[in-house]
C-alpha positions in Angstrom: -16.7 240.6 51.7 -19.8 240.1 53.7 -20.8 242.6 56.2 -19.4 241.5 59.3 -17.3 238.9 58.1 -14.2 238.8 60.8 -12.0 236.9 58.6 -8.5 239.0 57.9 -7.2 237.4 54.9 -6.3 239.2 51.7 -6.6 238.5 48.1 -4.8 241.1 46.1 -6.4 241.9 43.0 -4.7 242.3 39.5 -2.0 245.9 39.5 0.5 247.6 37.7 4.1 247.7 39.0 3.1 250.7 41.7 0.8 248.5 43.3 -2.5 250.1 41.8 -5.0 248.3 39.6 -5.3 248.8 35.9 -7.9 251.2 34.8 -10.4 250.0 32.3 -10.2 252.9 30.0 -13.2 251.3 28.2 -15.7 251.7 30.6 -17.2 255.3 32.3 -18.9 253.3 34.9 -18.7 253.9 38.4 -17.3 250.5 39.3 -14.5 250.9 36.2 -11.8 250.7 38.8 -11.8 248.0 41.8 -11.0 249.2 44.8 -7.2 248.5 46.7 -6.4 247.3 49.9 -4.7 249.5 52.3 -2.4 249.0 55.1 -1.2 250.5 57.5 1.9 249.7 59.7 3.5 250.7 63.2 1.7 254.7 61.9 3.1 257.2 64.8 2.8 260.9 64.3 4.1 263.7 66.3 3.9 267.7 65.7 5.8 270.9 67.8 3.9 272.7 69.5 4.2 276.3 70.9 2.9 276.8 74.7 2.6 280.1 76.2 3.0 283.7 75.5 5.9 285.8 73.1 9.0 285.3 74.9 7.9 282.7 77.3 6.9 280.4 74.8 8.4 276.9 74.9 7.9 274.4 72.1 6.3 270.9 72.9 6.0 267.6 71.3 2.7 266.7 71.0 2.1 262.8 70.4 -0.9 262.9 67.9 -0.6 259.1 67.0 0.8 255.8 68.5 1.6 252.5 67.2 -1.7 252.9 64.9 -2.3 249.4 62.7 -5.0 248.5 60.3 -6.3 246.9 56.8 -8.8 249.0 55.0 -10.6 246.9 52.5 -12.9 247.5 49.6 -16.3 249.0 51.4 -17.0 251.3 53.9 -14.2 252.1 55.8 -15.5 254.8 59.1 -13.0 255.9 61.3 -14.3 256.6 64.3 -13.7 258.8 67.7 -14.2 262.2 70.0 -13.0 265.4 68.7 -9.6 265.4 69.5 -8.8 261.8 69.0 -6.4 261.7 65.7 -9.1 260.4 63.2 -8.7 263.6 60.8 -4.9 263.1 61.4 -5.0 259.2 60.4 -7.0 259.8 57.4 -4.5 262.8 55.9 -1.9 260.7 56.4 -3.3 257.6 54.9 -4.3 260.0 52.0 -0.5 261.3 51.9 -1.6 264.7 52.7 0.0 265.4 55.9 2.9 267.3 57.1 5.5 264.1 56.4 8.0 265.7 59.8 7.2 263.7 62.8 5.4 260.9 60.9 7.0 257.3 61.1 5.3 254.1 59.5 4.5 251.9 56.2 1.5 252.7 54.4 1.1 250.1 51.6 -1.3 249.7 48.6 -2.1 246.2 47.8 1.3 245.5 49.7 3.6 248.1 47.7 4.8 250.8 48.8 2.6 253.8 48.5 3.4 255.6 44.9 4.9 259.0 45.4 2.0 260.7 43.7 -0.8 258.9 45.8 -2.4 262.3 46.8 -3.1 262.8 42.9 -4.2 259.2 41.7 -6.6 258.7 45.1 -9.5 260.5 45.6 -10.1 262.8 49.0 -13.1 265.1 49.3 -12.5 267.9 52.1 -14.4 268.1 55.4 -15.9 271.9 54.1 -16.5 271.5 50.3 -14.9 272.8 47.8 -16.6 273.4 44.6 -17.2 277.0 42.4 -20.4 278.2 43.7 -20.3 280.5 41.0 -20.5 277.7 38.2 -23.1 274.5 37.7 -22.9 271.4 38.8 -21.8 270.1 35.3 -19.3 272.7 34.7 -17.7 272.2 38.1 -18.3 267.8 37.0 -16.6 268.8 33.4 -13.3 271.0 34.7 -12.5 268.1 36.8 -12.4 266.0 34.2 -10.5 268.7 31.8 -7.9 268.7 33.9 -7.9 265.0 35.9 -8.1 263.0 32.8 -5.1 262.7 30.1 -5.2 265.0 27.1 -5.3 261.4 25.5 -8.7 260.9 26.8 -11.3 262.8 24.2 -13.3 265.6 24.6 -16.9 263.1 23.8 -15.1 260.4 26.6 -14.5 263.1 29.1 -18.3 264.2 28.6 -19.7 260.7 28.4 -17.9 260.3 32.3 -19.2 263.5 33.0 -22.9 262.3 32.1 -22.2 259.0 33.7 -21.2 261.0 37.4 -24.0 263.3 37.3 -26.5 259.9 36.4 -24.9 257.7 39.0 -25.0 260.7 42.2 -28.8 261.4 41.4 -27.9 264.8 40.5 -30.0 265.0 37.3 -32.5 267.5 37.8 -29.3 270.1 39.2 -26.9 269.6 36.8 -27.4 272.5 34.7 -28.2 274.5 38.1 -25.3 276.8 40.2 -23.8 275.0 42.7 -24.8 278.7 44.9 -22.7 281.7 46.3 -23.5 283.8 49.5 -25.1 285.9 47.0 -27.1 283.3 45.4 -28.8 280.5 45.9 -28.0 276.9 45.4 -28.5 273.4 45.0 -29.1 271.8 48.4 -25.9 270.8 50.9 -26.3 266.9 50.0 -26.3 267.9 46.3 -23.5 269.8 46.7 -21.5 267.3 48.9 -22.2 264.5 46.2 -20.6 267.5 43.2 -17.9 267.0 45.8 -17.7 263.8 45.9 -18.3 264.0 41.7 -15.5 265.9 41.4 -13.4 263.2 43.2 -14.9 259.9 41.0 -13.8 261.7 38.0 -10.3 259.6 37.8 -11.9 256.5 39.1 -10.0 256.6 41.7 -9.1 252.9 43.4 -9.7 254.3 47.2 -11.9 257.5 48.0 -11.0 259.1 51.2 -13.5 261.5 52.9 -13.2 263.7 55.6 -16.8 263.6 57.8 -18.7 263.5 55.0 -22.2 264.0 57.1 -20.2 267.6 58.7 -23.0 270.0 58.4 -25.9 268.2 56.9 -29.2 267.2 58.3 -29.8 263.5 59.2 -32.0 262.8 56.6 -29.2 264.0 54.0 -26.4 262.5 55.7 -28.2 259.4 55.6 -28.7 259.7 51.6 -24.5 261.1 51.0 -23.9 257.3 53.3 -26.2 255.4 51.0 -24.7 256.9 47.9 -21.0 255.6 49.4 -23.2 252.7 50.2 -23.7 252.2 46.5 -20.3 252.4 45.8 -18.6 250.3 48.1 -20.8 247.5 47.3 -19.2 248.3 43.3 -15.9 247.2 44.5 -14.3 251.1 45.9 -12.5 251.3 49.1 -13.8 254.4 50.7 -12.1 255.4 53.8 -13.6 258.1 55.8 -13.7 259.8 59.1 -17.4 260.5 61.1 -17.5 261.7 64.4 -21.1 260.7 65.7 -23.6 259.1 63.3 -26.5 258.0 63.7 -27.6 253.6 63.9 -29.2 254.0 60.3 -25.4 255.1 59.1 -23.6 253.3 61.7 -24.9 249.7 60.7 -24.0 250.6 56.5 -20.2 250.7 57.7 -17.7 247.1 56.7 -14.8 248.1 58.5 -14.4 250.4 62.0 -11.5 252.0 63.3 -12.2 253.3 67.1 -9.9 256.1 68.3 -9.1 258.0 71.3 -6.2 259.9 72.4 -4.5 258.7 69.3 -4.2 255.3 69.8 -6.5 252.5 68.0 -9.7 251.1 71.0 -10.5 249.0 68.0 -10.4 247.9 64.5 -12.4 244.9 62.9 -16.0 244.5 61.4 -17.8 247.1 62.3 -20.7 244.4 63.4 -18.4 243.2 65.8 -17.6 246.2 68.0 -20.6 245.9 70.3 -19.4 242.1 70.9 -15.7 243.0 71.1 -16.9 245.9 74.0 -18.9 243.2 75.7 -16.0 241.1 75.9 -13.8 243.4 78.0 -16.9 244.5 80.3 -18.7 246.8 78.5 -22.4 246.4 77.1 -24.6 248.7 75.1 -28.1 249.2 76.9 -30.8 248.1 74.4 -32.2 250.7 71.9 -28.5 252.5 72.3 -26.7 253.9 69.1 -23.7 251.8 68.8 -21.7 254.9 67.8 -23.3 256.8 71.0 -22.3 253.7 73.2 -18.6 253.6 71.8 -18.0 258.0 72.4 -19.5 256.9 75.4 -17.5 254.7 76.9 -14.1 256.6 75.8 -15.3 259.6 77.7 -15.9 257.4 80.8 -19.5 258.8 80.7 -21.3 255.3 80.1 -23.5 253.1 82.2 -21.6 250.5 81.6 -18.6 251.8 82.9 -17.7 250.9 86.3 -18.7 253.8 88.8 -15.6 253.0 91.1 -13.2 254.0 88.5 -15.2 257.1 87.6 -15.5 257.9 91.5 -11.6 257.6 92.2 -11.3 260.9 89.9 -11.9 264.3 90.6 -14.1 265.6 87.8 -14.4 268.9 88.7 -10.5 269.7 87.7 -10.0 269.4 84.2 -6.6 268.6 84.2 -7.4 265.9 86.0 -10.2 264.7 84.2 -7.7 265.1 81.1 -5.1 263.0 82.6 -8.2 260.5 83.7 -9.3 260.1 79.6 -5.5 259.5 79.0 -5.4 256.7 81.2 -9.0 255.2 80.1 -7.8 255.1 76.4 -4.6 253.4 77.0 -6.1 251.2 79.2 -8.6 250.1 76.3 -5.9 250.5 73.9 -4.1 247.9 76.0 -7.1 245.3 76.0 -7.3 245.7 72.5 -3.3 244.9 71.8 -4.3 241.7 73.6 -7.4 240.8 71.9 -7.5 238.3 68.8 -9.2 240.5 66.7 -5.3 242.6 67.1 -3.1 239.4 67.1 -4.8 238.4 63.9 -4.6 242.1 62.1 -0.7 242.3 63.1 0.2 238.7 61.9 -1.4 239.8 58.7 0.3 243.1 58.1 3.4 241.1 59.5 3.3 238.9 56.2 2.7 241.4 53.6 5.6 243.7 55.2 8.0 240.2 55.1 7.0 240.4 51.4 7.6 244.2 50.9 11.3 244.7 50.7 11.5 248.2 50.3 9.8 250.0 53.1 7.5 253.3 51.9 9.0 256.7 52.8 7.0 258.9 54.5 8.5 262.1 52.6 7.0 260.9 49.0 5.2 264.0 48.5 5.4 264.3 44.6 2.5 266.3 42.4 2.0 264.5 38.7 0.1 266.6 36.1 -2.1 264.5 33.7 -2.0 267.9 31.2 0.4 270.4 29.8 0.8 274.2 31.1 -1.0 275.7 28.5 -4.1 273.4 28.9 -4.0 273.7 32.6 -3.7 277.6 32.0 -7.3 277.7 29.5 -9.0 275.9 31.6 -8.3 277.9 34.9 -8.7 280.5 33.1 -11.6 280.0 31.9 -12.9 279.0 34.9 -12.0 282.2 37.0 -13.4 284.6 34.1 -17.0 282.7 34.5 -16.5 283.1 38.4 -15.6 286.7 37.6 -19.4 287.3 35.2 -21.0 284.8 37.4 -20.6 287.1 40.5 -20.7 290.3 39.2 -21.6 291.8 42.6 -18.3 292.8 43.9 -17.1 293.9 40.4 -20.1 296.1 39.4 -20.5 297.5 42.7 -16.2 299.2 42.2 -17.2 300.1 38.7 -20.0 302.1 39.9 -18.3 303.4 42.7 -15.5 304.3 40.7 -17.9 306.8 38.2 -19.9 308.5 41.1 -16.2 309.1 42.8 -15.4 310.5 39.3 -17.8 312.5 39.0 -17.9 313.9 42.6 -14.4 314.6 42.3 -14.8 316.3 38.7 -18.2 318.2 40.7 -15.6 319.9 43.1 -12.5 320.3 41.5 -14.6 321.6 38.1 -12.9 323.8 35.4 -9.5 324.6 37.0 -8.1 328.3 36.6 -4.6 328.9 35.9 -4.0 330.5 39.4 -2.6 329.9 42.6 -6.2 327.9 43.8 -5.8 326.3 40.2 -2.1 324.9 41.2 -3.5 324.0 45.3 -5.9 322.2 43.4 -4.6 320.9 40.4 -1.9 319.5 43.3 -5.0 318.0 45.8 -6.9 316.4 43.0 -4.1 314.2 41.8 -3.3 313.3 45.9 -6.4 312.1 46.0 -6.2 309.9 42.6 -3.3 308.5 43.6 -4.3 307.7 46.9 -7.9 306.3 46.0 -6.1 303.9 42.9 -4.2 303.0 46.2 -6.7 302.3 48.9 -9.1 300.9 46.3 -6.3 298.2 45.4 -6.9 296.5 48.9 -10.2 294.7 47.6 -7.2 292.4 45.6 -6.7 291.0 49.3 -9.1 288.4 49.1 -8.5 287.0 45.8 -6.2 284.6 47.4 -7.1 284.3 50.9 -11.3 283.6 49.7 -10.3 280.7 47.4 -7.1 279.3 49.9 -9.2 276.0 50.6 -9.7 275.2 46.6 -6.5 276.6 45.8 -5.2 274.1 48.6 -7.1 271.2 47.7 -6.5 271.0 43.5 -3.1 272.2 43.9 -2.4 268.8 45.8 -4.7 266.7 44.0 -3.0 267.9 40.9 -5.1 269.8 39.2 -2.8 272.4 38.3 0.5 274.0 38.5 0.7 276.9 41.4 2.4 279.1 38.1 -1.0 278.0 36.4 -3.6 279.5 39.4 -1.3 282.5 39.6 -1.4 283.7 36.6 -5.2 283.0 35.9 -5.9 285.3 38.9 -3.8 288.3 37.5 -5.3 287.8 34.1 -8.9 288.2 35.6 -8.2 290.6 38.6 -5.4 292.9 37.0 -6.8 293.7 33.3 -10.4 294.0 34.2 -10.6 295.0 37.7 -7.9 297.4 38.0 -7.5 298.9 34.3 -11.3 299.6 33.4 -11.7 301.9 36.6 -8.5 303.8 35.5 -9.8 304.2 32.5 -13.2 305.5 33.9 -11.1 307.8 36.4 -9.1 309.5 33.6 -12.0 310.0 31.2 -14.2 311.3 33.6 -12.1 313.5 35.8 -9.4 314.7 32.7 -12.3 316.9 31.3 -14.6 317.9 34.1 -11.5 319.7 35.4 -9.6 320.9 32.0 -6.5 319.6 32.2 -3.9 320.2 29.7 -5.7 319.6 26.4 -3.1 317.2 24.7 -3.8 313.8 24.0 -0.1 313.2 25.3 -0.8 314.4 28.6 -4.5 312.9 28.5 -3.1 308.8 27.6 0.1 309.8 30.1 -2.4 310.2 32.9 -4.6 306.9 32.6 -1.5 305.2 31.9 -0.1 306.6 35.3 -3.2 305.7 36.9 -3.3 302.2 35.8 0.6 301.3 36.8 -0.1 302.8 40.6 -2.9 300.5 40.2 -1.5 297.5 39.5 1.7 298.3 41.8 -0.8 298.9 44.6 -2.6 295.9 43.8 1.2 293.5 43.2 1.3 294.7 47.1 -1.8 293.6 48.1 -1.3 290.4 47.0 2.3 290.3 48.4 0.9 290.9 51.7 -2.6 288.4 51.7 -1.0 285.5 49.8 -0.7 282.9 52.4 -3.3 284.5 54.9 -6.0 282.5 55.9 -7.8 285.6 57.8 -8.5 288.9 55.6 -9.1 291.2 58.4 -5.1 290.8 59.3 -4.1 291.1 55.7 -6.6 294.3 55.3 -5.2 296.3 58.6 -1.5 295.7 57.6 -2.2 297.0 54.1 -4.0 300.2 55.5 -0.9 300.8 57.9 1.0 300.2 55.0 -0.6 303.1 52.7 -1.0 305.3 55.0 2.9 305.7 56.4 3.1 305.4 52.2 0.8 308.8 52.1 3.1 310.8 54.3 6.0 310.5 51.5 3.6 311.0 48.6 5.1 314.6 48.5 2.0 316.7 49.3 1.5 316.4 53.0 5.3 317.0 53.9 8.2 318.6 51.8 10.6 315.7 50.6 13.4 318.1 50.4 13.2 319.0 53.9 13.0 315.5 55.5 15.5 314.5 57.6 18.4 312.3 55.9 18.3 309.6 57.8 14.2 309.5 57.1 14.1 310.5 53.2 15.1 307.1 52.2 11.3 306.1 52.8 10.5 308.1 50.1 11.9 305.8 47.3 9.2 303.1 48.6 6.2 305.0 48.2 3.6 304.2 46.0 1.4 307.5 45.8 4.7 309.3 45.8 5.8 307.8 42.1 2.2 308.6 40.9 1.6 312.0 42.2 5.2 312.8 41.1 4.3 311.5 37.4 0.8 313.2 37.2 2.5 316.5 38.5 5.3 316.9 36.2 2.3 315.6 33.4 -0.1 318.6 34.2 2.4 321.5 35.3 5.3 321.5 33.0 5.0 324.7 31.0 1.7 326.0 33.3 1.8 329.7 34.1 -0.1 330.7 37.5 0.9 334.3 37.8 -0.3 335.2 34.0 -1.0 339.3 34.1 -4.9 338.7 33.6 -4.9 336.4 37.0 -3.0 339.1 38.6 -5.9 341.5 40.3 -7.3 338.4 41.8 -4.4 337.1 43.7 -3.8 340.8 45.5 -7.2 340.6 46.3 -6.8 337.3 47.7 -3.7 338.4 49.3 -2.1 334.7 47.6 2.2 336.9 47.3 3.0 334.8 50.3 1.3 331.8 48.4 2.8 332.1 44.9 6.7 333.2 46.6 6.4 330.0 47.9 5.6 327.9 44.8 6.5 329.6 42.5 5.0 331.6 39.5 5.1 328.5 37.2 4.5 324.5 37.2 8.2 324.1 36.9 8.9 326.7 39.7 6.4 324.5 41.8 8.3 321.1 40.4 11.5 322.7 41.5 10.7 323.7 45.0 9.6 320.0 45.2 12.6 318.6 44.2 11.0 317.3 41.4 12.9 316.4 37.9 10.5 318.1 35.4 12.4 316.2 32.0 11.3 313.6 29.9 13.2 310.8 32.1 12.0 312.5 35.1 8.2 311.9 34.4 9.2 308.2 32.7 11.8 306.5 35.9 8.6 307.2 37.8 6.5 304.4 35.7 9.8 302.5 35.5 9.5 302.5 39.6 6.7 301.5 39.4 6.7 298.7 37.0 9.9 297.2 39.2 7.8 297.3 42.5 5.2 295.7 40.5 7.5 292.7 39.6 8.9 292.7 43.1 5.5 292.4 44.7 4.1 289.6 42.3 7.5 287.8 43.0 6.7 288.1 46.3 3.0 286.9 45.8 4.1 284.0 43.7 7.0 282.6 46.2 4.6 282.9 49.1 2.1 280.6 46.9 4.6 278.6 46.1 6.1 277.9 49.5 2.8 278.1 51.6 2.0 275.1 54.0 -0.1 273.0 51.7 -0.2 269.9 54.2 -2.4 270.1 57.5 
C-alpha cells in the first residue's frame, strides 16, 4: 500500500487454517514470509492496583485501556503517545504477552482468531535487549535458529538463514565479534539492536513487534535501526512497534499511526494524515514543527495551537488538577476522533471481518509450542551457558583465586595441629570456619537467576526452551564447576597444611563434606533469588539467613543446653550438618591428654579446659551430643542431600510459576 494511502480495505493474503500464511520453506530471504493483517476489536484492559501503606493499603482498578480499535497492516506500524499513555500495554497485548486478567477484546490475524501459540510464531524484540554479551553476533544469530527452527530444518539450512540475517542487517564486518559484557567491549548499540532484531527474523515471522526500538540510541543510529524496518516493511512484514518521541526523519518512514493518551486511541490512520486529521478539529502544526513533537504536544495541552482559554480555566500549579485536566483533554479528543470518518470507516471494517469470524478469540490463549525435543533444547542451552561461563571468566577466576589464598591463609594459621587441648580448640575453629565460608561463599549463586531474568523471560515465552531445560543448564554450569572445584582446592590445600588424620578415608570424607554443604548452601541461594528481580534483597535475606544458621552450627552455643522449645532450629542448619560431619571425621579415636602432652597442659593450666571436653575426640563428640558411629557421620550428608533437593524444588517451582507476562 502506498504511503499515505487512507483507503481501509483488506485483501487477505493466502493462510493455513490458523489464519497465518504458509512459509516458503524454500527460500532464506528476508521477505520469505508476507506479512498478516492484524486487528484489533473493542481491546479494554484493566489491572489492581495497591494504594497506600501495609495495613492501609486498598486495592484499585486501574483502567489502562478503553474501547481501543485498529488494523495494522503490512509496513510500519508506530504506536505512538506520552509516557504513561498505554502504548507499551497495547503492543504486549497485541503480541499476546500480557497478563490475560482484566483484558477484554478480539485480536484477529488475517480475520481468525489469534492461534494460541502467537507469542512463539510472531516475532517481539524487548525494549532493553536481550542478547549473550558474552557470545558473537553469529553465535547468538545461530542458537536462535537451533532452537526456533524444526529439527527437520538442516544444520547447512539453519546456517544458510543464519548467513542470509547477518547479510541482510549490515552486520558483516561484526559477526564474528562479541556482542560485549560490562567487562568487555562490544559491537555498537545499533549493531546490537539489529542482533536483536536478528534473533527475532530467524522464524520469518509474519508480524514483528518491537518495543521502542530507538530506546537508548543516538539519532543517527535510531535513524539507521528505522531504515533497516524501513527495508523490511517495504518486503511485505508487518512490523508493529511502540516509539515515544522520534524525530521527522523517522516520523515520515511510518505507514500506519496509532495516537494514544490516557489509554484511549486520539487517532489511528496514515500516518501522512495526522497533521490534516489535527487540522481538522482545530489544531495546526507551526511550520518546521516535528509532527511527532506537535502531536505529544497537543495531548499535554502544552501546544500553540491549543486554545489558551481552556489551558487558563485550569490551575496548573496543582498536579491533581492538572492530572484530572489531561484526563479530560484526551477524552475530549478521543471523542472527536469516535466521530471522525477516518473511525467510522475503521469500525465498519473491523465490523465486517468480526460478522465473518464466528468464534470470537479468547483472551486466555497463552500456550508455549516447542519446535525441538528436550534433549536438543537441553545441548544447546547448555552449551550456550558453558561458553558464557569461559567467556566471562572474571567472576569465576576471581573465587578460584580467592578460594587458594583463603586456603592457604587458613592452612598459615592453623599449621601442623598438636594433639592437645589448642589442637582440639583448633581442630574445632578451623572446621567452623570451612563450613561457614563454603556457606557465605554460596551467596555469589544469587545472581545466576536474577542477572539473566530478562532473557530467561523473553525465550521462555518466545519458546525457546522448556523452564526444566534453563534450569538444569544453570546447575550443570554453576554447581559442578563453581561449587566443586573450590572444595576440592579447600580440602587439598588446608587437609595437609594442618595434618589432619592421615587416611585417605578421612581425607575424600572431608572434600566430599565440603562439597554437599556447598551445594546445599548454594540449592538455598537459588531458593531464595529465583523470582527476584533486585539482588541486593535476595543478598540481605541470605546473610540473615546464615547467620541465625551459624548460631546452631554447634560451636558458638551448646546444642544440648538450648532451650526445648528453641533446639528444633538446629535440624535446619546448614554449617551445623557440616561441622557435625567434619568433627566426628577428624576426632573419632584422637587422644588430647596423651602422657607426652601432659607437662604442657599444667603449664598452661588447660584441667579446667580438657574436664570440660574431654580427654578424647569422642569425649568431645559426646559432650556435644554428637553420634560419633558410622550412621552418625553419614545421616549428616543424607541431611544435606534432602535440603539440597528441597531447595532446588523450591528454585524450580518458583521458575516455574514466576510472573512471565508484564
Amino acid at each position: 500500500m502506498a504511503e499515505g494511502q487512507p483507503h481501509l480495505s483488506i485483501q487477505m493474503s493466502d493462510s493455513n487454517t490458523n489464519g497465518i500464511p504458509s512459509r516458503k520453506q524454500s527460500s532464506p530471504d528476508l521477505a520469505g514470509r508476507g506479512g498478516s493483517i492484524l486487528t484489533f476489536h473493542n481491546i479494554c484492559y484493566h489491572v489492581k492496583m495497591k494504594t497506600g501503606f501495609l495495613c492501609c493499603q486498598k486495592t484499585v482498578d486501574k483502567e489502562v485501556l478503553r474501547d481501543v480499535n485498529g488494523i495494522m497492516r503490512p509496513g510500519l506500524n508506530a504506536i505512538l503517545g506520552p509516557t504513561g499513555s498505554g502504548k507499551s500495554s497495547l503492543l504486549d497485548i497485541l503480541a499476546a504477552r500480557k497478563d490475560p486478567h482484566g483484558l477484554s477484546g478480539d485480536i484477529l490475524i488475517n480475520g481468525a482468531p489469534q492461534p494460541a501459540n502467537f507469542k512463539c510464531t510472531s516475532g517481539y524484540v524487548v525494549q532493553d535487549d536481550v542478547v549473550m554479551g558474552t557470545l558473537t553476533v553469529r553465535e547468538n544469530l545461530k542458537f536462535s535458529a537451533a532452537l526456533r527452527l524444526p529439527k527437520s530444518v538442516k544444520e547447512q539450512e539453519k546456517n544458510e538463514r543464519v548467513n542470509q540475517i547477518i547479510k541482510e542487517l549490515g552486520l558483516s564486518k561484526v559477526a564474528d565479534s562479541k556482542v560485549g559484557t560490562q567487562f568487555t567491549r562490544g559491537v555498537s548499540g545499533g549493531e546490537r539492536k539489529r542482533t536483536n532484531i536478528g534473533m527475532e527474523l530467524i522464524t520469518d515471522p509474519a508480524i514483528l513487534f518491537l518495543d521502542e526500538p530507538t530506546t537508548g540510541l543516538d539519532a543517527s543510529t535510531a535513524n539507521a535501526v528505522l531504515l533497516l524496518l524501513k527495508r523490511m516493511a517495504k518486503q511485505g512484514k508487518t512490523i508493529i512497534f511502540s516509539i515515544h518521541q522520534p524525530r521527522y526523519s523517522i516520523f515520515r518512514l511510518f505507514n500506519n499511526l496509532t495516537l494514544l493518551a490516557a489509554g484511549r486511541v486520539l487517532y489511528h490512520g496514515p500516518a501522512q494524515h495526522a497533521i490534516e486529521y489535527f487540522k481538522s478539529i482545530g489544531y495546526e502544526c507551526e511550520p518546521y514543527n516535528n509532527p511527532a513533537d506537535f502531536f505529544l504536544d497537543i495531548i499535554n495541552g502544552d501546544s500553540t495551537a491549543v486554545a489558551m482559554s481552556k489551558v487558563d480555566e485550569i490551575n496548573t500549579d496543582s498536579i491533581a488538577e492538572r492530572t484530572e485536566y489531561d484526563k479530560t483533554l484526551a477524552e475530549n479528543l478521543a471523542e472527536k476522533y469516535s466521530n471522525s470518518a477516518y473511525y467510522q470507516e475503521t469500525k465498519a471494517v473491523l465490523e465486517n471481518i468480526s460478522l465473518g469470524n464466528k468464534k470470537k478469540t479468547k483472551a486466555v490463549f497463552r500456550q508455549i509450542t516447542y519446535a525441538n525435543s528436550f534433549l536438543h533444547q537441553l545441548k544447546w542451552v547448555s552449551k550456550r551457558t558453558f561458553k558464557n561461563l569461559v567467556g566471562n571468566p572474571q567472576a569465576s577466576i576471581a573465587q578460584l583465586c580467592v578460594t587458594a589464598f583463603l586456603g592457604l591463609v587458613v592452612g598459615a594459621i592453623f599449621f601442623g595441629l598438636k594433639e592437645n587441648s589448642a589442637g582440639l580448640q583448633n581442630r574445632v575453629g578451623a572446621m567452623f570456619f570451612l563450613t561457614t565460608n563454603q556457606c557465605f561463599s554460596s551467596i555469589s549463586a544469587i545472581e545466576l537467576f536474577v542477572v539473566e531474568k530478562k532473557i530467561f523471560t523473553h525465550e521462555y515465552i518466545s519458546g525457546y526452551y522448556r523452564t526444566s531445560v534453563y534450569f538444569i543448564s544453570k546447575l550443570m554450569a554453576d554447581l559442578i564447576p563453581m561449587r566443586t572445584i573450590p572444595s576440592i582446592i579447600f580440602t587439598c590445600i588446608i587437609y595437609f597444611m594442618l595434618g589432619l588424620k592421615p587416611t585417605v578415608e578421612a581425607f575424600f570424607t572431608m572434600m566430599f563434606t565440603l562439597m554437599m554443604v556447598s551445594y546445599t548452601a548454594t540449592s538455598m541461594a537459588l531458593a531464595i533469588a529465583a523470582g527476584q528481580s533486585v539482588v541486593a534483597v535476595a543478598n540481605l535475606l541470605m546473610t540473615i539467613t546464615f547467620v541465625f544458621m551459624i548460631i546452631f552450627s554447634g560451636l558458638l552455643v551448646n546444642l544440648t543446653s538450648i532451650m526445648s522449645w528453641l533446639s528444633w532450629l538446629k535440624y535446619f542448619s546448614i554449617p551445623r550438618y557440616g561441622m557435625t560431619a567434619l568433627e566426628i571425621n577428624e576426632l573419632t579415636g584422637l587422644n588430647f591428654c596423651s602422657s607426652s602432652n601432659n607437662t604442657n597442659l599444667i603449664s598452661n593450666n588447660n584441667y579446667r579446659q580438657i574436664s570440660q571436653l574431654g580427654c578424647t575426640g569422642d569425649d568431645y563428640l559426646k559432650n556435644q551430643g554428637i553420634d560419633a558411629s558410622t550412621w552418625g557421620l553419614w545421616q549428616n550428608h543424607l541431611a544435606l542431600a534432602c535440603m539440597t533437593v528441597i531447595f532446588l524444588t523450591i528454585a524450580y517451582l518458583k521458575l516455574y510459576f514466576m510472573k512471565k507476562f508484564s
